[in-house]
C-alpha positions in Angstrom: 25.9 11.7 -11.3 22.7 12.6 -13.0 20.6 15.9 -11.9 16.5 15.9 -12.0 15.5 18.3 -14.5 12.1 19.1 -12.5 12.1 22.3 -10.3 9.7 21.0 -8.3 11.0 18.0 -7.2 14.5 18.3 -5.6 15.7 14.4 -5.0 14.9 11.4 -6.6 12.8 10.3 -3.7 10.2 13.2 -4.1 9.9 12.4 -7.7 9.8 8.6 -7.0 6.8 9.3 -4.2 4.9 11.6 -6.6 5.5 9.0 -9.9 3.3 6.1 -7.4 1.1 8.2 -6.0 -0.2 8.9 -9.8 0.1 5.6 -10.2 -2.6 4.6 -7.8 -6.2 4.3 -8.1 -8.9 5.3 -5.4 -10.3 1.8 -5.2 -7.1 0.4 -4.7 -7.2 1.6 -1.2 -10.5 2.0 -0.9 -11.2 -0.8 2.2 -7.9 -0.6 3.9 -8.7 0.6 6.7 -9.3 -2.8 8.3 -10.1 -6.2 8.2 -12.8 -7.5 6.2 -16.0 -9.1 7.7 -14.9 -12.7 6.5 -11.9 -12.4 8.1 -13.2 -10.8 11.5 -13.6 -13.9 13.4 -11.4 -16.7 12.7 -12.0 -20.0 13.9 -9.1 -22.0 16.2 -7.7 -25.0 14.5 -8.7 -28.6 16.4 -5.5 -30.2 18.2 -7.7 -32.8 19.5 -7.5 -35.0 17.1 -3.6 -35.6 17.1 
């Protein structure tokens, strides 16, 4: 068993979450908040030709 050093962070999840949120960049996220305009309207594949 292994204890975290850090005061501030308790369990090894709270350290885990705080070591990945460093690790990302704003415009990593930056147009997640939905679909993109080339994939808005998708078109429906042709059976007809089976």
């Amino acid at each position: 068993m292994f204890k975290i050093a850090s005061k501030r962070y308790k369990t090894v999840d709270g350290l885990l979450q705080r070591i990945f949120e460093a690790d990302l960049n704003p415009e990593d996220y930056e147009d997640s908040d939905g679909p993109s305009q080339s994939d808005a309207n998708i078109q429906n594949p042709a059976y007809d030709a089976i």
